[in-house]
Residue frames relative to the residue before (quaternion, step in Angstrom):
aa qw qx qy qz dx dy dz
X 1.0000 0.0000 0.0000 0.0000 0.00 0.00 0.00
X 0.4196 -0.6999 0.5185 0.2556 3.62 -0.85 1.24
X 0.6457 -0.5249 0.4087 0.3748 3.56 -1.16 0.30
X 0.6937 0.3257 -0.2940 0.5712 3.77 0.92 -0.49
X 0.5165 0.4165 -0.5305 0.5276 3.99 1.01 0.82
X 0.4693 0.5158 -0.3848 0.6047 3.66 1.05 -0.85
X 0.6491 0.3426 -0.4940 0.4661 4.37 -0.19 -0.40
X 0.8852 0.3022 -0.2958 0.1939 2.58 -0.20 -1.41
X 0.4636 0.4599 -0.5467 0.5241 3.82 1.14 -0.26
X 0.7212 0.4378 -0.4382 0.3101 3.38 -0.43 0.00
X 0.5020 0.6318 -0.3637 0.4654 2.96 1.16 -1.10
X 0.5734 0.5816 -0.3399 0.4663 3.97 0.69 -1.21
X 0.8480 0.2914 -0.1845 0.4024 3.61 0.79 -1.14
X 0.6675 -0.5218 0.2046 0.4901 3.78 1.46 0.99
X 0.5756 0.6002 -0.3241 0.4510 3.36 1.21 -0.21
X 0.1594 -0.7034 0.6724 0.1667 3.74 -0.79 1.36
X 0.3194 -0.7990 0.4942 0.1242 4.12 -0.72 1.29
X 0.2419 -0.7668 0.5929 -0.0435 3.73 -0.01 1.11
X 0.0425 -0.6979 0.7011 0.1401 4.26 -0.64 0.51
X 0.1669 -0.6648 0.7252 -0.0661 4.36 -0.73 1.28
X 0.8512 -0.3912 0.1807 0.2995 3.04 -0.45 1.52
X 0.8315 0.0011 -0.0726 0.5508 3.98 0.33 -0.60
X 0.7547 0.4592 0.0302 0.4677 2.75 1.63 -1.77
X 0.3649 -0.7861 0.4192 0.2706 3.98 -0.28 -0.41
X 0.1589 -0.7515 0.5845 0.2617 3.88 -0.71 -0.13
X 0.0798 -0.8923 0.4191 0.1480 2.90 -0.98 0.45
X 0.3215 -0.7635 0.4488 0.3350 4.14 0.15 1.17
X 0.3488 -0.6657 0.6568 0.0619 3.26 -1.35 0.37
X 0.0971 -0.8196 0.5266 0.2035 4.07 0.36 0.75
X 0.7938 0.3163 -0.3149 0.4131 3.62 0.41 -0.96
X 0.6082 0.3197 -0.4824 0.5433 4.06 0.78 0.66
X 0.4407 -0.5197 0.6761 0.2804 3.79 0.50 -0.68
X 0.4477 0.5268 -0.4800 0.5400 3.84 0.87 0.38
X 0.0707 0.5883 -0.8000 0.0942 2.69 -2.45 1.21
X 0.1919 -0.8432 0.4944 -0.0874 2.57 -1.19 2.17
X 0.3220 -0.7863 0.4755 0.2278 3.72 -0.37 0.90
X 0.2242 -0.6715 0.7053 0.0360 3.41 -0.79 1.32
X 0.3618 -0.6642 0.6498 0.0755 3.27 -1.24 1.54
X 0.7677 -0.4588 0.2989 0.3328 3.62 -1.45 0.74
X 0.7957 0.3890 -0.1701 0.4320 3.44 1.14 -0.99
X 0.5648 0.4103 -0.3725 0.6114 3.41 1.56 -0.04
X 0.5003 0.4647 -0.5032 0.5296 4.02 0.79 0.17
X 0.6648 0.2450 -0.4201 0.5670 3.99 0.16 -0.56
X 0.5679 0.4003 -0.5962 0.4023 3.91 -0.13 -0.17
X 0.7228 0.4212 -0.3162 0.4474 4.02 0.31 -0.81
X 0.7249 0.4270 -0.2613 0.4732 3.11 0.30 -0.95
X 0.7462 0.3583 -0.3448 0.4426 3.71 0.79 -0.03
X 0.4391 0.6627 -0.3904 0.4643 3.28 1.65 -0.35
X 0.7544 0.5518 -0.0627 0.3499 3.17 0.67 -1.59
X 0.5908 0.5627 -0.1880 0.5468 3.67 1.52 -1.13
X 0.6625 0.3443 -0.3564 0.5618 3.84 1.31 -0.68
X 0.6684 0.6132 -0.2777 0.3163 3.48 0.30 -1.51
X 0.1930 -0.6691 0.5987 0.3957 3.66 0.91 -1.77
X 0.7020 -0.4735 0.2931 0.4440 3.21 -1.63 -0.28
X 0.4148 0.6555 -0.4675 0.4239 3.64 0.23 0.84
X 0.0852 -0.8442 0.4433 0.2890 3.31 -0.77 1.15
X 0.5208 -0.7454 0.4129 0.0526 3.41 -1.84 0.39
X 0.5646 -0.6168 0.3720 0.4029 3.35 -0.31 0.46
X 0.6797 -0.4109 0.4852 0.3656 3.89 -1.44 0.35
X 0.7968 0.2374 -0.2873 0.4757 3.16 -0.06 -1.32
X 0.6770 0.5043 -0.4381 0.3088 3.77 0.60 -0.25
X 0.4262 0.5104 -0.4590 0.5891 3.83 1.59 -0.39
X 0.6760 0.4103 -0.4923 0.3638 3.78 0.13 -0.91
X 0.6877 0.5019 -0.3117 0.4219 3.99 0.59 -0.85
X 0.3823 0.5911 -0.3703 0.6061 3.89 1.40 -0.40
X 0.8769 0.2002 -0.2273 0.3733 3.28 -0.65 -1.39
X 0.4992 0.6887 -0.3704 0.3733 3.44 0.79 -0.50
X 0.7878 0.1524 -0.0359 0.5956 3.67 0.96 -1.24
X 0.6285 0.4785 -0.4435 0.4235 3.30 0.80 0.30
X 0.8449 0.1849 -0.1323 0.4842 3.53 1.11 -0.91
X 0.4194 -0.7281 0.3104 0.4447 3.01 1.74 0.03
X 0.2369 0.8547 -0.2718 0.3735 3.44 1.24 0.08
X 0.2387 -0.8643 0.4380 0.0647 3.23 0.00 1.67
X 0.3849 -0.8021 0.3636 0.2762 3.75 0.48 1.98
X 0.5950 0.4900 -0.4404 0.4604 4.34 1.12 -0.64
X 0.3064 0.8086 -0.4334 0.2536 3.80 0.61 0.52
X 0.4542 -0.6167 0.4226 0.4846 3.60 0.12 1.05
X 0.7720 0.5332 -0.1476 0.3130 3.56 0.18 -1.60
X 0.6301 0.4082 -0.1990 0.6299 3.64 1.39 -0.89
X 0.6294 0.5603 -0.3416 0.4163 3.67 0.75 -0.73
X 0.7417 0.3887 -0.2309 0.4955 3.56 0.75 -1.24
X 0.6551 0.3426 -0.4288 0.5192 3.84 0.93 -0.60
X 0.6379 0.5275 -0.4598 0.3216 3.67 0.17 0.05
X 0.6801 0.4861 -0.3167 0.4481 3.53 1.50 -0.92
X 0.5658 0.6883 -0.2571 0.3742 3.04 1.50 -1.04
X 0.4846 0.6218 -0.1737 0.5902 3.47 1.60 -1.04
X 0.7615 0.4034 -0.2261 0.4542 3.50 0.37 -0.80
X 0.6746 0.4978 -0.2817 0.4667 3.44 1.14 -0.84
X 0.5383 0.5676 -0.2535 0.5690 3.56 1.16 -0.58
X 0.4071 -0.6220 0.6437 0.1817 3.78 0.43 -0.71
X 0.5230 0.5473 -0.5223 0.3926 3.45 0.81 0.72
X 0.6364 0.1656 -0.2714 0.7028 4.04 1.38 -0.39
X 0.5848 -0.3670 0.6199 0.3729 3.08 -1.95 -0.42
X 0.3731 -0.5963 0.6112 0.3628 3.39 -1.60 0.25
């Protein structure tokens, strides 16, 4: 999924998608919030998102993605918090 397919699904989910050097920001219209997606939660999304398409997906399915796509052990501090973090936002399902 190209970075302007990555917007615009989001874009669907109130979120205006912004790429900050490695990492990304992301606006929030209906809080006025803007959240900074660090380099390693941008390959967790962006690979979530490249298998899955523009449809969103449950946690435990991003955890089965990354698992066989990057081999990438999903109980990682780093994969753990961008996935929950994801969830809290309303970008996955819990």
């Amino acid at each position: 999924m190209s970075a302007s397919e990555l917007s615009a699904f989001l874009g669907e989910l109130g979120f205006d998608f912004r790429l900050l050097g490695e990492g990304a920001a992301l606006f929030e219209a209906a809080s006025g919030h803007t959240h900074v997606v660090r380099p390693a939660a941008l390959a967790v999304l962006e690979t979530v998102f490249a298998v899955a398409g523009p449809r969103r997906v449950s946690a435990d399915e991003a955890r089965s993605i990354l698992s066989s796509q990057l081999e990438v052990d999903p109980a990682e501090v780093v994969v753990a918090d961008a996935l929950a973090r994801f969830v809290r936002l309303g970008i996955l399902s819990g």
